[in-house]
DSSP file (Angstrom, degrees, kcal/mol; ACC not computed):
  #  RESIDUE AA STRUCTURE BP1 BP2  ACC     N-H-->O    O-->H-N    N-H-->O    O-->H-N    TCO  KAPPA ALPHA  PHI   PSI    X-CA   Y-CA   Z-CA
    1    1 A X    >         0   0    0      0, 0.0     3,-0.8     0, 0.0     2,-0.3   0.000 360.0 360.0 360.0 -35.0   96.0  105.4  113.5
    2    2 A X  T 3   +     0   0    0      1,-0.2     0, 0.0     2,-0.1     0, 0.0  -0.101 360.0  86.0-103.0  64.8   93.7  107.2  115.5
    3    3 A X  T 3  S-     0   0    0     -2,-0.3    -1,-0.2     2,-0.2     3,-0.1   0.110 113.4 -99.4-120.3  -0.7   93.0  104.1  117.9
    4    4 A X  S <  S+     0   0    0     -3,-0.8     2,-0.2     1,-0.3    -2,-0.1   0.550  82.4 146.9 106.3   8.7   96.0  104.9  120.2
    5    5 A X        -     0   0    0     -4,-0.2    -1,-0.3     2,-0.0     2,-0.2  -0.536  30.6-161.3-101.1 119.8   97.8  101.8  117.8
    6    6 A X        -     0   0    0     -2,-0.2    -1,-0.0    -3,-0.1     0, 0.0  -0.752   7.1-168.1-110.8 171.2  101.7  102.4  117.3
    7    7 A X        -     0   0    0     -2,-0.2    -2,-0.0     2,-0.0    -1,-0.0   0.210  20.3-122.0-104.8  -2.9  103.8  101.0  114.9
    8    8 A X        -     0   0    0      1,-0.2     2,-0.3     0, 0.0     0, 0.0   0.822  24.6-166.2  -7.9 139.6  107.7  100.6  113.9
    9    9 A X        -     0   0    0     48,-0.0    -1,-0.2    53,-0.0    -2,-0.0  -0.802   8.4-144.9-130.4  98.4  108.5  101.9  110.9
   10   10 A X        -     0   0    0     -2,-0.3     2,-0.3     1,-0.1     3,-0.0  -0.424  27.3-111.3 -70.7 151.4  112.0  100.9  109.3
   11   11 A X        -     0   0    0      1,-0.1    -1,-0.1     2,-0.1     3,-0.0  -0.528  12.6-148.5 -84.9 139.6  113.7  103.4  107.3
   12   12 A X  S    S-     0   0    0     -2,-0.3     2,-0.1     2,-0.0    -1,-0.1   0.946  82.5 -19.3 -35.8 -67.3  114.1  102.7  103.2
   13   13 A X  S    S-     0   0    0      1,-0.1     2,-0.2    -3,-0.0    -2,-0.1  -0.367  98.4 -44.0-107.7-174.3  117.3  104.6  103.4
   14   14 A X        -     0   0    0     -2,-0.1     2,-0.4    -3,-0.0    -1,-0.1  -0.456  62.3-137.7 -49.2 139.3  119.4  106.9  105.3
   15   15 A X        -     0   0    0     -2,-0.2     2,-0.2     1,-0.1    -1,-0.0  -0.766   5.6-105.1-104.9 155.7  117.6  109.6  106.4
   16   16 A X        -     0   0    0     -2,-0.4     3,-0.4     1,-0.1    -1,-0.1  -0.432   9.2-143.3 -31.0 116.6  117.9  113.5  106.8
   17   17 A X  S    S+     0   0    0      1,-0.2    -1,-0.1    -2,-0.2    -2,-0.0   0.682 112.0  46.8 -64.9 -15.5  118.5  115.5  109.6
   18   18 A X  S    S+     0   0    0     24,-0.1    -1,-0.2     2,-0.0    21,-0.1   0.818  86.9 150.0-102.9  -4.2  116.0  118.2  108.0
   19   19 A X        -     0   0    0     -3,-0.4     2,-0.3    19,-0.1    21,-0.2   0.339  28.2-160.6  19.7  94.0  113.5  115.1  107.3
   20   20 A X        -     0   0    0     19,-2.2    19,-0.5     2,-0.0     2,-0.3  -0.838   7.1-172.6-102.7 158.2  109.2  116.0  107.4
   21   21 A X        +     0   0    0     -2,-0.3     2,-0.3    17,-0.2    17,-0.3  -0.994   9.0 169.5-147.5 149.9  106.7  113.9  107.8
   22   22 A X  B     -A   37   0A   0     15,-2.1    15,-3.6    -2,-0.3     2,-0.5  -0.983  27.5-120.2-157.7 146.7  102.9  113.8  107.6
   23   23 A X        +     0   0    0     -2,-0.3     2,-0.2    13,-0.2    13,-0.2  -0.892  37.9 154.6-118.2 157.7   99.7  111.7  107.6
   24   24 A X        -     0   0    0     -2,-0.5    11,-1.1    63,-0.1     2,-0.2  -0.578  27.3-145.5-144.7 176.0   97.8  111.9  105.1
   25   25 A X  E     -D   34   0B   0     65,-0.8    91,-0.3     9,-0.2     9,-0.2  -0.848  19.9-118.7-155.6 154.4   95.2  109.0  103.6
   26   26 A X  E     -D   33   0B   0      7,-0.8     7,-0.9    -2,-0.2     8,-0.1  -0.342  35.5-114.1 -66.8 165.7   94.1  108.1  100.0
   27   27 A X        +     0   0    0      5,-0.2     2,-0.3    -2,-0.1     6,-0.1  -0.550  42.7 170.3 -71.7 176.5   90.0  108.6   99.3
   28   28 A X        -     0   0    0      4,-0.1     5,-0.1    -2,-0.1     0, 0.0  -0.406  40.2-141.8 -77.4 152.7   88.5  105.1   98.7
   29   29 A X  S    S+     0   0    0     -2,-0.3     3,-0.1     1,-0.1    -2,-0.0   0.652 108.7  51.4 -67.5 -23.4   84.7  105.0   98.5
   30   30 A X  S    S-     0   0    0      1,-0.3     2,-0.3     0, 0.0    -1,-0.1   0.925 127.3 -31.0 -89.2 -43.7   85.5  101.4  100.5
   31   31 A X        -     0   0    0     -5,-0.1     2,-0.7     2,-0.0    -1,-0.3  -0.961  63.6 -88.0 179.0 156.1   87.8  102.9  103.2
   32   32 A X        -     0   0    0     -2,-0.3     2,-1.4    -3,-0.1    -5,-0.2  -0.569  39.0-153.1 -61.5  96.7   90.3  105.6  104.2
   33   33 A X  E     -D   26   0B   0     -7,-0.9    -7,-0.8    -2,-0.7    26,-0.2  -0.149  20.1-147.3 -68.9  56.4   94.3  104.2  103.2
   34   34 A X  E     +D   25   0B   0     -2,-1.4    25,-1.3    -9,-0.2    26,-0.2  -0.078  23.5 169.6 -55.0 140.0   96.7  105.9  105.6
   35   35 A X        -     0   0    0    -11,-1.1     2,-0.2    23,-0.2    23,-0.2   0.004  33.5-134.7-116.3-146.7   99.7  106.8  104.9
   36   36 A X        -     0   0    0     21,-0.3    21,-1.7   -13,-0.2     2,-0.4  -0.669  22.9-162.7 172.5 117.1  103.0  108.9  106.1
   37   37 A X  B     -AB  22  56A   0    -15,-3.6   -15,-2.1    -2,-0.2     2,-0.3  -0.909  12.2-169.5-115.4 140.6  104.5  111.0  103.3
   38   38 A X        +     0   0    0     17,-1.4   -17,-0.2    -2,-0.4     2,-0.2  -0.711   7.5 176.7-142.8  94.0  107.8  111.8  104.3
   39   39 A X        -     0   0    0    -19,-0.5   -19,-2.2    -2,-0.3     2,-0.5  -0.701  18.5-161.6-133.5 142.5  110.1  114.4  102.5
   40   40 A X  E     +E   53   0C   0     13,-3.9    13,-2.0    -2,-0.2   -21,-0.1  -0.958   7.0 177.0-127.3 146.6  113.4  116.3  102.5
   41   41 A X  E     +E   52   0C   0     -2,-0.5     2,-0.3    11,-0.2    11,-0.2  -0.297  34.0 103.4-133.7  86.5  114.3  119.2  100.8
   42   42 A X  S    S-     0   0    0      9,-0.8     7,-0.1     7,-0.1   -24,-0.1  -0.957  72.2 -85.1-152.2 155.9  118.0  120.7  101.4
   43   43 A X        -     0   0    0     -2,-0.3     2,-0.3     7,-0.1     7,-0.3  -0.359  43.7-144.5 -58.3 129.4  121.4  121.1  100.1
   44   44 A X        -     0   0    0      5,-2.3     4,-0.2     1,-0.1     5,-0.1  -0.777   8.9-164.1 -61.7 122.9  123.4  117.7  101.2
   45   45 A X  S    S+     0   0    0     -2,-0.3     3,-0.2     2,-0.2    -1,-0.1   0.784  89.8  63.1 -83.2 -40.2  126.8  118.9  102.0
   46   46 A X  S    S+     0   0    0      1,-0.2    -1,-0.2    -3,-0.1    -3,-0.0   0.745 114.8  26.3 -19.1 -62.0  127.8  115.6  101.7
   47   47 A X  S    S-     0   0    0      2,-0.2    -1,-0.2     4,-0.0    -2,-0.2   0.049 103.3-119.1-127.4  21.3  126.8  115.3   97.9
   48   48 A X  S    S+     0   0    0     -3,-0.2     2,-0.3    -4,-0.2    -3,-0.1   0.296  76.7  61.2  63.2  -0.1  127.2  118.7   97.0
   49   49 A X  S    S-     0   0    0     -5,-0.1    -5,-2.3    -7,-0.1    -2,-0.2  -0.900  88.3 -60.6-150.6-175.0  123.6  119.6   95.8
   50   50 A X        -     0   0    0     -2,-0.3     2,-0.4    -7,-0.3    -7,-0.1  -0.202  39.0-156.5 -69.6 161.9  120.2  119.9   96.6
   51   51 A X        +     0   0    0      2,-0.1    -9,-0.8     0, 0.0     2,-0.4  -0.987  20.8 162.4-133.2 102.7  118.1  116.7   97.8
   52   52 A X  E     +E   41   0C   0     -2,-0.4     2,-0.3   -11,-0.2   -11,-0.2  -0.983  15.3 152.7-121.9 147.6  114.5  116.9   97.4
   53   53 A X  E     -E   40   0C   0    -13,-2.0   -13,-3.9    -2,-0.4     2,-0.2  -0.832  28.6-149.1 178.0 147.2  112.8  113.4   97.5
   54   54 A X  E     + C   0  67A   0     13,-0.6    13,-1.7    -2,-0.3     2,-0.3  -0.749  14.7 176.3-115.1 161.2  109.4  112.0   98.5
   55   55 A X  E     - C   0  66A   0     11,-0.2   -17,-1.4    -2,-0.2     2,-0.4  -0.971  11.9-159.5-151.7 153.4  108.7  108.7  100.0
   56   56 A X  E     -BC  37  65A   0      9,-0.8     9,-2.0    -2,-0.3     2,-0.4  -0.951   6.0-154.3-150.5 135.7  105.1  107.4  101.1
   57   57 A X  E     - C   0  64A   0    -21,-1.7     2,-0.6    -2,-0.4   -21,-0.3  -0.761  17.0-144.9 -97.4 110.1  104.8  104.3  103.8
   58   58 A X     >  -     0   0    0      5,-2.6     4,-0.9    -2,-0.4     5,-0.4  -0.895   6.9-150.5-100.7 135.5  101.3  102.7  103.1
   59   59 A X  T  4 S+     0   0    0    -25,-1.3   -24,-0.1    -2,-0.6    -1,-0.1   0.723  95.9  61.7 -70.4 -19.0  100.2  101.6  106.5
   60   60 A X  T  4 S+     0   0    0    -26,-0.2    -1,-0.2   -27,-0.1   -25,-0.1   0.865 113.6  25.1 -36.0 -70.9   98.4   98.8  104.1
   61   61 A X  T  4 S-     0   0    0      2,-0.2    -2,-0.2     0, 0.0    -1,-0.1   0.012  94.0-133.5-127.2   0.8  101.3   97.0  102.5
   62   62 A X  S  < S+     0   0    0     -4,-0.9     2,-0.4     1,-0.1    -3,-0.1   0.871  71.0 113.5  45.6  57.9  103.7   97.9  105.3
   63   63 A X        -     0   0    0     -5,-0.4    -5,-2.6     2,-0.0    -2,-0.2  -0.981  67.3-120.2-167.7 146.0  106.4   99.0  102.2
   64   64 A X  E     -C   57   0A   0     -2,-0.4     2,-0.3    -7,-0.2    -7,-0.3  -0.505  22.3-159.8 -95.8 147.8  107.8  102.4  101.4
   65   65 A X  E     -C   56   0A   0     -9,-2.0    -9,-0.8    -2,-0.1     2,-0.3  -0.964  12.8-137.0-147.8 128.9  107.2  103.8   97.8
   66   66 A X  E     -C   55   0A   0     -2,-0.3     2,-0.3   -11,-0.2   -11,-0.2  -0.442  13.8-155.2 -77.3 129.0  109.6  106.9   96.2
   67   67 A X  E     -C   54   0A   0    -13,-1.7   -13,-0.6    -2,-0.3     2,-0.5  -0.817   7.6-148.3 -98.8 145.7  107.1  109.4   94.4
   68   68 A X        +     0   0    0     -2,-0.3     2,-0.2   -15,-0.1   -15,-0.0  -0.893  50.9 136.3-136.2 111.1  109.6  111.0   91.7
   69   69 A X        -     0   0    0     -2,-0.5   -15,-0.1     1,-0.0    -2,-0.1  -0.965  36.7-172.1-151.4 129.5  107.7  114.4   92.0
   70   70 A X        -     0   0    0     -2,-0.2   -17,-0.0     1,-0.2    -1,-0.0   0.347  18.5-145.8 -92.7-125.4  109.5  117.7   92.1
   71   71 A X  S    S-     0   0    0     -2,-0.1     2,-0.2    41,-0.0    -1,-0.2  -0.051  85.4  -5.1-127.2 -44.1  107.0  120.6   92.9
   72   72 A X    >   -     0   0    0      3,-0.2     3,-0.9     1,-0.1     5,-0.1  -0.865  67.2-167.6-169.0  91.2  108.7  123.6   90.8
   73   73 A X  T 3  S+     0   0    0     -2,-0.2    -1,-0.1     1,-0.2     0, 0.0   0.861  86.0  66.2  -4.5 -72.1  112.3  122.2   89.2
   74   74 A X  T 3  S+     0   0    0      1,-0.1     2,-0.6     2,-0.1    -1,-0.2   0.380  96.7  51.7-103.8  -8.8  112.9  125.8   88.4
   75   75 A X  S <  S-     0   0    0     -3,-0.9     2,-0.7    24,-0.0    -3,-0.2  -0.900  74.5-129.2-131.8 153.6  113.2  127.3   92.0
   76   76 A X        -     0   0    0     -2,-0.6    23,-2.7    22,-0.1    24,-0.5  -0.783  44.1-177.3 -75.1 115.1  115.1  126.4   94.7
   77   77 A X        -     0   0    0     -2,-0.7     2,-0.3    21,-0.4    21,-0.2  -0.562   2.8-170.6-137.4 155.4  111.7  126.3   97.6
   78   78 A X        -     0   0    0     19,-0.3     2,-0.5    -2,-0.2    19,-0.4  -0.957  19.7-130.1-160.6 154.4  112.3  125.6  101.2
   79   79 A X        -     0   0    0     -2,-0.3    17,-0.1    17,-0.2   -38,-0.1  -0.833  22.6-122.3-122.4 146.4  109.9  124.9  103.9
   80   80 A X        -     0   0    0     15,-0.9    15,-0.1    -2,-0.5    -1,-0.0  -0.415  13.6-151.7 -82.8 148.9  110.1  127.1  107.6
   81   81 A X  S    S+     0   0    0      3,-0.1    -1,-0.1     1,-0.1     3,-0.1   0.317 102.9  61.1 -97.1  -2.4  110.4  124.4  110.7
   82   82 A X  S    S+     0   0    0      1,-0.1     2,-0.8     2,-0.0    -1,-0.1   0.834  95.8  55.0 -80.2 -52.5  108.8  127.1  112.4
   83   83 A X  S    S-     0   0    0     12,-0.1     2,-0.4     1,-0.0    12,-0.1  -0.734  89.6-151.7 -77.8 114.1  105.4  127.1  110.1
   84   84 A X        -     0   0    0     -2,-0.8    -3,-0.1    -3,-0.1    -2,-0.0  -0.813  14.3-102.3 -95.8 152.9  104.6  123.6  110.6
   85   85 A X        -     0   0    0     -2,-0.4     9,-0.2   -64,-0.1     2,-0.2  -0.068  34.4-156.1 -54.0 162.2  102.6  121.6  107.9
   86   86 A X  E     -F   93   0D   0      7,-2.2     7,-1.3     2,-0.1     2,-0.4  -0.791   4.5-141.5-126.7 167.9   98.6  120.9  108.5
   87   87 A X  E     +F   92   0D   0     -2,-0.2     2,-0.3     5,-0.2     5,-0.2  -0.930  18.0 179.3-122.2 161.6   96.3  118.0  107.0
   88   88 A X  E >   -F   91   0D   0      3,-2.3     3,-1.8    -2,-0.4    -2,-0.1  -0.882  64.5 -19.9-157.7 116.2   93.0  118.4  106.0
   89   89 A X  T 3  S-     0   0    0      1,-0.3     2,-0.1    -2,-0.3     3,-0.1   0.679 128.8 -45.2  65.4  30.3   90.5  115.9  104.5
   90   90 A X  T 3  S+     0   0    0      1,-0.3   -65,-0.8   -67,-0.1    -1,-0.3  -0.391 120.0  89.2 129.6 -39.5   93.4  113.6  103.5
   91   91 A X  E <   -F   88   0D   0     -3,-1.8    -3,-2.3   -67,-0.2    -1,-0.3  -0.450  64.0-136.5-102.3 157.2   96.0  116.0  101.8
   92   92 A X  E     -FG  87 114D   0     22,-1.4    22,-2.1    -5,-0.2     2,-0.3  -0.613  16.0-166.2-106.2 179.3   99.0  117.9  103.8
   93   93 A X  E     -FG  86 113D   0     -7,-1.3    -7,-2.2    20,-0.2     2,-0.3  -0.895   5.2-175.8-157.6 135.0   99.8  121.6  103.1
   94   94 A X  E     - G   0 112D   0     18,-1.2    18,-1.5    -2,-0.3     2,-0.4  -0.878  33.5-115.3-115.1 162.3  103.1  123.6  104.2
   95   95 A X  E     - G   0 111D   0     -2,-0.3   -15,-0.9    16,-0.2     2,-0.2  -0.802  42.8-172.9 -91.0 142.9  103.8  127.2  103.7
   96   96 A X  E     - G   0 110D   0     14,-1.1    14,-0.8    -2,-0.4     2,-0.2  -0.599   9.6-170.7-110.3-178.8  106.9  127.3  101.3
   97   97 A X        -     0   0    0    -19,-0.4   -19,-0.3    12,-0.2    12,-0.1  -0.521  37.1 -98.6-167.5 145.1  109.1  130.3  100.0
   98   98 A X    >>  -     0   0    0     -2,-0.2     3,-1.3    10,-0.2     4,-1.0  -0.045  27.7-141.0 -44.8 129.1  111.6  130.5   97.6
   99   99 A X  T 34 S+     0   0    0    -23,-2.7     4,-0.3     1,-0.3   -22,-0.1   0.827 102.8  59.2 -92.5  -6.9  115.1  130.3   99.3
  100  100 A X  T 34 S+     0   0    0    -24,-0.5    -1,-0.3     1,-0.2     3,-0.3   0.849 117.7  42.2 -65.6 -25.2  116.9  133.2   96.9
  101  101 A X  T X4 S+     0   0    0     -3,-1.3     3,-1.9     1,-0.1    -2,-0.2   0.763  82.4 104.6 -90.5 -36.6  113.8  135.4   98.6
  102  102 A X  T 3< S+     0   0    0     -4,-1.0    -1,-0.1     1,-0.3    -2,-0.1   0.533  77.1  49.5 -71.2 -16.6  113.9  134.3  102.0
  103  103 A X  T 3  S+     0   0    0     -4,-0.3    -1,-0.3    -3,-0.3    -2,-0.1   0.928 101.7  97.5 -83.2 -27.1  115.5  137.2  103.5
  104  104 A X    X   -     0   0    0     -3,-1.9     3,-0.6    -4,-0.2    -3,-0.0  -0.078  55.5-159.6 -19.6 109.8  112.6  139.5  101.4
  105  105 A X  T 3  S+     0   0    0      1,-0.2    -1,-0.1     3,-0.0    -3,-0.1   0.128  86.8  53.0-107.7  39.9  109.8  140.6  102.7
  106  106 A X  T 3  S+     0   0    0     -5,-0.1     2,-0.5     2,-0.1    -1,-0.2  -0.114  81.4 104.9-134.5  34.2  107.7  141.3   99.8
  107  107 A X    <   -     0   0    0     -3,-0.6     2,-0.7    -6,-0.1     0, 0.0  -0.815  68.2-146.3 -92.6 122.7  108.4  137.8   98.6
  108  108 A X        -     0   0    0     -2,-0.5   -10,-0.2     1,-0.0    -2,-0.1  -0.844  10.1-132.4-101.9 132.6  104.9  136.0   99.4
  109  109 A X        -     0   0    0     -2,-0.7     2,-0.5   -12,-0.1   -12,-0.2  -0.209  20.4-158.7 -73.4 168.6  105.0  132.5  100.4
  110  110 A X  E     -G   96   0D   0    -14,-0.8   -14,-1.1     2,-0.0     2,-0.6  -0.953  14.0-100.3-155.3 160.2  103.0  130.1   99.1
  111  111 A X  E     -G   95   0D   0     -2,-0.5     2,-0.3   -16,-0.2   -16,-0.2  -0.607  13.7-152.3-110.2 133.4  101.5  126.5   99.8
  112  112 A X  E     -G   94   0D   0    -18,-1.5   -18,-1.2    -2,-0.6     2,-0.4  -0.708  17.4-151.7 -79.0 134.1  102.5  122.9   98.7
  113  113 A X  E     -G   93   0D   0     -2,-0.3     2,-0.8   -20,-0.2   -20,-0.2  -0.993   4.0-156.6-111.8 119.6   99.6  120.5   98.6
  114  114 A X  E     -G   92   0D   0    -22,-2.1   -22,-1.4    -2,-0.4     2,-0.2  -0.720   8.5-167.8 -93.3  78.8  100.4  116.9   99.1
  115  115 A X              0   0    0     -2,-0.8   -89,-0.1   -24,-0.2   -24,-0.1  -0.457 360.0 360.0 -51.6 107.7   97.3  114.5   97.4
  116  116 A X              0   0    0    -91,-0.3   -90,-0.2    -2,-0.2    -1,-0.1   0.476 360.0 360.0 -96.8 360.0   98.0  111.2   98.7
């Protein structure tokens, strides 16, 4: 990926309008595995409830794979399109905050880490 070298990528599904995406790679001692983790989380109006779902593209095996991974079930989380995600050393990171808080300001955010 970082040789200037592009790609097509066909979708799995329909996609999101609030859609993220990030590259990320697994460790190997033999080689880096890049990937593209790609994740939505927001109410579908559409289907009447929240949508969270992960998906990860191996750049390998040219084939989409569905993580069924929530981060925290028990609160409704939302990530700013303003704060954009980072990677570091393989994994991605957004800032999150809870969305019943969001108008708070002594609500502290806090960061999802993606381990690819």
């Amino acid at each position: 990926p970082y040789l200037g070298q592009t790609r097509w990528i066909d979708p799995r599904s329909c996609y999101h309008r609030f859609d993220r995406y990030a590259l990320g790679y697994e460790k190997k001692k033999e080689q880096k595995k890049h990937k593209v983790l790609r994740f939505v989380n927001d109410y579908d109006p559409r289907v009447k409830h929240r949508v969270c779902e992960f998906e990860i593209y191996s750049l390998d095996s040219n084939s989409w794979k569905v993580v069924d991974v929530d981060p925290d079930p028990d609160h409704d989380w939302t990530t700013s399109f303003v704060l954009r995600g980072f990677s570091l050393k393989g994994n991605t990171y957004w800032y999150a905050r809870d969305k019943l808080a969001s108008s708070r300001i002594d609500v502290a955010d806090f960061l999802i880490c993606f381990d690819f």
